[in-house]
C-alpha positions as CSV (number, residue, x, y, z in Angstrom):
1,X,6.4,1.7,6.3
2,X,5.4,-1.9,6.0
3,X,2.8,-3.1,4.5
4,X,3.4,-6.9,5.2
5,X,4.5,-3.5,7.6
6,X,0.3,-4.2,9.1
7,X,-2.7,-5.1,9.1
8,X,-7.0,-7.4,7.4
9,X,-9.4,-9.2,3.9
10,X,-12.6,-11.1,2.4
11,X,-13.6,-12.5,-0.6
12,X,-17.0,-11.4,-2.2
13,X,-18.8,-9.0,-4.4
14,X,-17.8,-5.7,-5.7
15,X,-20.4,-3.2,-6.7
16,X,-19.8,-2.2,-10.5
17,X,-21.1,0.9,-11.9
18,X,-20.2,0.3,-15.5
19,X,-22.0,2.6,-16.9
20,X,-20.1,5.5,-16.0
21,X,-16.6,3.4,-16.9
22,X,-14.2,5.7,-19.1
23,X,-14.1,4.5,-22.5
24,X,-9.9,4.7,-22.2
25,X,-9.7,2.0,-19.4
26,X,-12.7,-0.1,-20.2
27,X,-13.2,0.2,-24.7
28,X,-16.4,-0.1,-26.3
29,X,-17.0,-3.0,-28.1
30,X,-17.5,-1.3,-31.8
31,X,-19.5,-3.9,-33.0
32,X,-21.3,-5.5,-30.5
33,X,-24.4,-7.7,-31.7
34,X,-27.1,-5.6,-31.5
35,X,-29.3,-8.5,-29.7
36,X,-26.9,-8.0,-26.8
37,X,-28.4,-8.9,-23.5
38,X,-27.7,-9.3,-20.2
39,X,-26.5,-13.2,-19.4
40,X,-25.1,-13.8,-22.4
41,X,-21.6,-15.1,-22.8
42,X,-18.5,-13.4,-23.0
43,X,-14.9,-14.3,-23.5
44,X,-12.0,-13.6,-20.8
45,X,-10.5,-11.2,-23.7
46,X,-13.5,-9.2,-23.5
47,X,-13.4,-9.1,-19.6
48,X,-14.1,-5.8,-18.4
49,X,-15.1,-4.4,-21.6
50,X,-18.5,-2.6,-22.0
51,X,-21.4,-3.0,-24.8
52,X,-23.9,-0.2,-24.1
53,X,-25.1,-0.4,-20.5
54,X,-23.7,-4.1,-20.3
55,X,-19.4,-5.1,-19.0
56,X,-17.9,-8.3,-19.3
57,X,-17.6,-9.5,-16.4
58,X,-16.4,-13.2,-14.7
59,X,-18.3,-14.9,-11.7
60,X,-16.7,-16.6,-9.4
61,X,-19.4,-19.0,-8.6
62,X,-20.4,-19.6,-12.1
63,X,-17.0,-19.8,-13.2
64,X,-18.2,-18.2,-16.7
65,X,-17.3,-14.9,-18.1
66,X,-21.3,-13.0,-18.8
67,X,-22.4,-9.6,-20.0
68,X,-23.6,-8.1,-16.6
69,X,-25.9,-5.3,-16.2
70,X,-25.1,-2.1,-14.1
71,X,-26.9,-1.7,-11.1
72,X,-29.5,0.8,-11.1
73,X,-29.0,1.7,-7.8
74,X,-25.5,2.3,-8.5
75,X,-26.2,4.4,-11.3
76,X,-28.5,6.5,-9.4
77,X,-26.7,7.6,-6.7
78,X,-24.0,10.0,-7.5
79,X,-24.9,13.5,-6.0
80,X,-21.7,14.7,-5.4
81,X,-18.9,12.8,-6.6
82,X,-15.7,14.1,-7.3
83,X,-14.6,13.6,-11.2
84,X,-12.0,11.5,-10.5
85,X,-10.1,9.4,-8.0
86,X,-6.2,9.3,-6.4
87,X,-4.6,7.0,-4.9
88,X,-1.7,7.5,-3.0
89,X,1.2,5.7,-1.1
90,X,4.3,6.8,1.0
91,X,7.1,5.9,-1.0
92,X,9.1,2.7,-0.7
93,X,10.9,2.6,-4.0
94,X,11.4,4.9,-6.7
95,X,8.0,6.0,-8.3
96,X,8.0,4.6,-11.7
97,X,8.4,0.7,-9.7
98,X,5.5,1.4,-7.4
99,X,3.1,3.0,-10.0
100,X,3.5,-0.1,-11.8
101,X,2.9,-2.4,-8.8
102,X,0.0,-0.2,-7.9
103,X,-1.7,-0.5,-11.5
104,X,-4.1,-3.5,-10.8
105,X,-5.0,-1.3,-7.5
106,X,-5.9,1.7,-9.5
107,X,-7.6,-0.9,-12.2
108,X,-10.4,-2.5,-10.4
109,X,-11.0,0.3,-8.3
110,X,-11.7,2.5,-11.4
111,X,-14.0,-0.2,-12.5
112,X,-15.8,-0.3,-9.1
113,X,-16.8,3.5,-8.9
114,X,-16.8,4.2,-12.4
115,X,-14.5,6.9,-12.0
116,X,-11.1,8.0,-13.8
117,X,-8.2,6.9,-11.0
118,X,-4.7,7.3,-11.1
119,X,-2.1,7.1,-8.8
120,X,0.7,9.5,-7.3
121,X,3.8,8.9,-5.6
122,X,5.3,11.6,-3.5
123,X,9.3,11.8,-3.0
124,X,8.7,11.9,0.3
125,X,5.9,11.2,3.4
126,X,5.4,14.4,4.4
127,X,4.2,15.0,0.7
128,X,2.0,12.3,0.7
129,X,0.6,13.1,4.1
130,X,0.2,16.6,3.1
131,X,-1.8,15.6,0.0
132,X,-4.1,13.8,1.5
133,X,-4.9,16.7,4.5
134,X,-5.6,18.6,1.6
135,X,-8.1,16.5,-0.1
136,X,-5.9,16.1,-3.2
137,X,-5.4,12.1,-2.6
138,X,-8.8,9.8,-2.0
139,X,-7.3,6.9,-0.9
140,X,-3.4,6.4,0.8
141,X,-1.4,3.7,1.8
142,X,0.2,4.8,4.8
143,X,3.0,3.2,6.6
144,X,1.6,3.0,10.5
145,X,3.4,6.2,11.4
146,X,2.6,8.6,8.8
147,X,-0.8,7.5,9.0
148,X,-1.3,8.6,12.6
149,X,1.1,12.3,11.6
150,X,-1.8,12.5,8.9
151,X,-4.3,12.1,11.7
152,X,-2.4,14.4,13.7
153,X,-2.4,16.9,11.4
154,X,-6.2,17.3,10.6
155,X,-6.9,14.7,7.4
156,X,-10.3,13.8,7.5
157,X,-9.6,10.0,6.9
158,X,-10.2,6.5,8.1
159,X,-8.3,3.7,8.5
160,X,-10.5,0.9,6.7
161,X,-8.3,-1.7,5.9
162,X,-4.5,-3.0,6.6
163,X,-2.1,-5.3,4.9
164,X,-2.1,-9.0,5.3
165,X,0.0,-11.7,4.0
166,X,-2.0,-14.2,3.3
167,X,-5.9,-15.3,3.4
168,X,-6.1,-16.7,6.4
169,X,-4.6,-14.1,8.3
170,X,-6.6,-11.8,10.9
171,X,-4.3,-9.4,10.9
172,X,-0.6,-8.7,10.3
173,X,3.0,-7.2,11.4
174,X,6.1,-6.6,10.4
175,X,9.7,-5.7,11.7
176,X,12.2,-2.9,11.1
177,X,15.9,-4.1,10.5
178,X,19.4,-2.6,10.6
179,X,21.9,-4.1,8.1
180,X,25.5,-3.8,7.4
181,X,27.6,-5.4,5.4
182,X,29.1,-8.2,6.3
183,X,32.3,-6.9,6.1
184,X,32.3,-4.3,8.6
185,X,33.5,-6.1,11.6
186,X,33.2,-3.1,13.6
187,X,29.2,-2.8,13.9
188,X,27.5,-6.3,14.7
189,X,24.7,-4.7,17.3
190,X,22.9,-1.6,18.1
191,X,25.2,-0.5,20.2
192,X,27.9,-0.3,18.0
193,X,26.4,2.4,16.1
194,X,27.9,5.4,18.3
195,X,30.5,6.7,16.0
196,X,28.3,6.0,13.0
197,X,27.2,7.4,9.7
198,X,23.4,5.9,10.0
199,X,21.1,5.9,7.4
200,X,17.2,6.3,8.2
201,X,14.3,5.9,5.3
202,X,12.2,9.3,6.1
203,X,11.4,10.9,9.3
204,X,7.8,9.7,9.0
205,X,8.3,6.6,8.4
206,X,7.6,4.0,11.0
207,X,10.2,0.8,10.3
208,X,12.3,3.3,9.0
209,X,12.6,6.4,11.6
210,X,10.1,5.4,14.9
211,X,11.1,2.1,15.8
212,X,14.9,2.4,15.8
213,X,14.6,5.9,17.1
214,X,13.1,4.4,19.7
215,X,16.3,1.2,19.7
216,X,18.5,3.9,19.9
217,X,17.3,5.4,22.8
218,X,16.7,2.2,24.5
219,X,20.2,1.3,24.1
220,X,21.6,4.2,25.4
221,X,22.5,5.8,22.2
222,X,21.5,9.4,21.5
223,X,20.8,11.5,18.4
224,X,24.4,13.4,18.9
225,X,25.9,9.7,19.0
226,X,25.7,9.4,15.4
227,X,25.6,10.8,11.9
228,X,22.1,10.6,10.6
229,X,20.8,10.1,6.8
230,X,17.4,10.2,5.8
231,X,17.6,7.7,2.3
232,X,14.6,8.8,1.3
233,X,13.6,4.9,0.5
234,X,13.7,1.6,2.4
235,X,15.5,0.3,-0.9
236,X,17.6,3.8,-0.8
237,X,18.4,2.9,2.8
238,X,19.6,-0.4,1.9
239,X,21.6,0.3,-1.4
240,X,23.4,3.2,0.6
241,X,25.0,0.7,2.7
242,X,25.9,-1.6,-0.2
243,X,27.9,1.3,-1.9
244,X,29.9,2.7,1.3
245,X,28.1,6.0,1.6
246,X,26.4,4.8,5.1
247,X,27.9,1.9,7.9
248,X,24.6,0.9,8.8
249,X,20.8,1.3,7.4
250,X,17.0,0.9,8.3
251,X,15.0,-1.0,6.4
252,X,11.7,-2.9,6.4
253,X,11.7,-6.5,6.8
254,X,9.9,-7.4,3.4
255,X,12.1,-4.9,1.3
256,X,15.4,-6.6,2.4
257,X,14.7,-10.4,2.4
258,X,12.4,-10.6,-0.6
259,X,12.0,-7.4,-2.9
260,X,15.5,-6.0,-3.3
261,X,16.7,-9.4,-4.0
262,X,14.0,-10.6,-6.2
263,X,14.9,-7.2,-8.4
264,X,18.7,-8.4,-8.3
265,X,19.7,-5.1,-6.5
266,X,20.8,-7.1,-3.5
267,X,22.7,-10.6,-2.0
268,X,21.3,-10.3,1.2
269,X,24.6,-12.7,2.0
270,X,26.5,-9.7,1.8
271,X,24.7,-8.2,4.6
272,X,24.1,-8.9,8.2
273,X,21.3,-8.1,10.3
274,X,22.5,-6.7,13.4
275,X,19.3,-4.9,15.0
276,X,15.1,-6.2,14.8
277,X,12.7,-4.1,16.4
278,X,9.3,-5.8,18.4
279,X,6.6,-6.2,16.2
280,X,4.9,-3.1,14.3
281,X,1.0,-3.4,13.1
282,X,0.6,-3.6,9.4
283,X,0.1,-0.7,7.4
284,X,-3.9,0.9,6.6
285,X,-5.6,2.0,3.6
286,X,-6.8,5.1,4.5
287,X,-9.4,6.8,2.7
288,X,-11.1,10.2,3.1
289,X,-14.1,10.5,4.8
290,X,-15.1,14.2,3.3
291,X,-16.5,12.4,0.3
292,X,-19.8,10.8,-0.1
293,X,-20.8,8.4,1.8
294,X,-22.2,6.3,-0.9
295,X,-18.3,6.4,-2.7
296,X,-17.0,5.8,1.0
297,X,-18.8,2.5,1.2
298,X,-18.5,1.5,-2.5
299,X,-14.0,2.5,-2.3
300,X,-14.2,0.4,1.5
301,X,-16.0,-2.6,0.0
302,X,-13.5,-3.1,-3.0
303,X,-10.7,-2.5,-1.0
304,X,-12.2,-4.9,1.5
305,X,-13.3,-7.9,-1.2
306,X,-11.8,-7.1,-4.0
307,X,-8.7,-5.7,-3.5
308,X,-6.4,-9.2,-3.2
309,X,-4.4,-12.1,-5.4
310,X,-7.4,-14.4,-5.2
311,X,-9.4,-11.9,-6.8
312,X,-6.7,-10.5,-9.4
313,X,-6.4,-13.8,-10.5
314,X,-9.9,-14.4,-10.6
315,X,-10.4,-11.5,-13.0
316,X,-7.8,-12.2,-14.8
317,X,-5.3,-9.5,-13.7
318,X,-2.8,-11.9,-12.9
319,X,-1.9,-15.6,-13.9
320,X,-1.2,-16.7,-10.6
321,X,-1.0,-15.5,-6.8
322,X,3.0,-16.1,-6.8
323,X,3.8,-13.6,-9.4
324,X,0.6,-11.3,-8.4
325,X,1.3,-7.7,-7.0
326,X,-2.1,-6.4,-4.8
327,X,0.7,-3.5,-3.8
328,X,4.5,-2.6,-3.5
329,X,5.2,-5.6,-2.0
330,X,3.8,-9.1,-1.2
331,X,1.0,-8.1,1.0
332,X,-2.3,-10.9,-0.2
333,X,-4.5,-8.3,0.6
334,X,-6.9,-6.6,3.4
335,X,-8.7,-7.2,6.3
336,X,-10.6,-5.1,8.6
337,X,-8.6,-2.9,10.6
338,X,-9.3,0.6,12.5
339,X,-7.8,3.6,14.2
340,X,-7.0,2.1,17.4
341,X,-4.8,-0.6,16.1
342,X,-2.4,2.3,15.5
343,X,-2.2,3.3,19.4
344,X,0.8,1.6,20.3
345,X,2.7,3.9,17.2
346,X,1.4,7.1,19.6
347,X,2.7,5.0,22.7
348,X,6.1,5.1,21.2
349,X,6.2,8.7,20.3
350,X,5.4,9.4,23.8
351,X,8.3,6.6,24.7
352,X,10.6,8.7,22.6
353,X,9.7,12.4,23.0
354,X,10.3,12.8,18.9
355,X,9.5,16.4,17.5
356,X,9.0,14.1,14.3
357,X,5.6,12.5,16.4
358,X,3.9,16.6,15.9
């Protein structure tokens, strides 16, 4: 799964529906002046916090922090709505790591709909993919593959937004490697790996699974060539190698040259890269389309403006874009993305044949 692994962003204008914010993620100001009004000041201490009908909250072009008045039209419109939100993402790392990288995520989108969020992390794709076909997750991020096994298997979603590394982008991509240590002398290509003990991330997972499936085959090397692993993780993947237990291990291109060293897990001098795939598309935000179509738009339009560093910062979620986590990993944000950007994922399950593609 990337998610550098693919994929598009804007700034602008999220719709807030303060009103209806939980008092446990946005507190009532106890003692609010009772001449309160809409355009007065507020501090960046009180951002976010509500008075009544009125939140704190900071525009951009202003550059003040105001007490801001729900939308009436916002307010109005809620025929339907579940009671609360999910997000979801394949995992990457361990749980506890991503639900914290995820927290700002779950934040301002709780803000924007006015609705409880929280988010889940699955031990494995299939779980997540699985929750989602069930209606039990509202929004997912999907690695490319598991997005189009969720399609595949009836989840009433749509791809509205994929990964990108910076602002400027138009899209984005990433790469799947295979490390070993530098020690092993015997495995410095692909086609050393006959022989084997190989580790994979998940058998949904694109960087992880697809794309060097789809090396090995290329290369002559079939599944009976080799001792497979699934790690369950692209760090898993990676830290298996390190201690012996596999000779060589997929990975995503982000998690080995920048997260799994930046958490001190990791010298990436220990390791060599001995495999790259082609270019994979960025990983989509995928949210359901079964609920209404007034949350649809209102979930696609944060996601879309607000959901980046220049934002977070700008709200005062973050200090600084450099130390700023949108995500698991060091994606800037979203752009615009949609289902067919995910065809040449199907082109390589029919390249490969994989039972895993069904």
């Amino acid at each position: 799964m990337k998610h550098t692994s693919f994929i598009t962003r804007k700034a602008g204008r999220v719709l807030a529906i303060a009103a209806f914010v939980c008092a446990a993620t946005a507190p009532v100001l106890a003692n609010a002046a009772p001449s309160l009004k809409a355009g007065d000041a507020c501090s960046k201490t009180q951002l976010n916090k509500t008075s009544g009908t009125l939140t704190c909250k900071y525009n951009s072009k202003t550059k003040k922090f105001t007490w801001t008045a729900a939308a009436a039209s916002a307010t109005a419109s809620r025929k339907g709505w579940p009671s609360k939100l999910v997000v979801a993402a394949v995992p990457s790392e361990n749980a506890a790591t991503m639900t914290l990288r995820y927290q700002n995520f779950v934040k301002v989108l709780e803000q924007a709909t006015g609705l409880p969020t929280t988010f889940i992390s699955a031990t494995d794709y299939a779980g997540v993919i699985e929750a989602q076909v069930a209606g039990r997750a509202d929004v997912v991020f999907y690695g490319p593959f598991s997005y189009v096994l969720a399609m595949a298997r009836g989840a009433k979603i749509e791809a509205v937004a994929s990964s990108v590394a910076n602002s400027t982008a138009a899209f984005g991509f990433y790469l799947s490697y295979a490390v070993a240590l530098k020690s092993n002398t015997s495995i410095n290509s692909i086609k050393d790996f006959k022989g084997k003990k190989v580790c994979f991330v998940d058998a949904a997972s694109t960087s992880g699974f697809l794309y060097p499936t789809a090396g090995l085959l290329a290369n002559g090397i079939q599944a009976t060539d080799y001792t497979s692993v699934l790690a369950g993780g692209h760090d898993k993947s990676v830290l298996a190698v390190q201690a012996g237990t596999c000779d060589v291990g997929f990975v995503y291109d982000d998690m080995f040259d920048k997260l799994l060293p930046e958490r001190g897990l990791i010298k990436t001098s220990d390791f060599k890269v001995v495999w790259k795939s082609g270019e994979i598309p960025n990983s989509p935000m995928a949210v359901r389309k079964d609920i209404p179509k007034d949350l649809f738009e209102i979930i696609k339009k944060t996601i879309l403006e607000k959901m980046n560093k220049t934002e977070f910062v700008k709200m005062g979620l973050c200090a600084n874009e450099t130390d700023c986590r949108v995500i698991e990993d060091n994606t800037w944000g979203f752009k615009p993305t949609s289902d067919a950007t995910y065809d040449p994922i199907r082109q390589v399950c029919e390249a490969t044949k994989s039972s895993r593609c069904r």
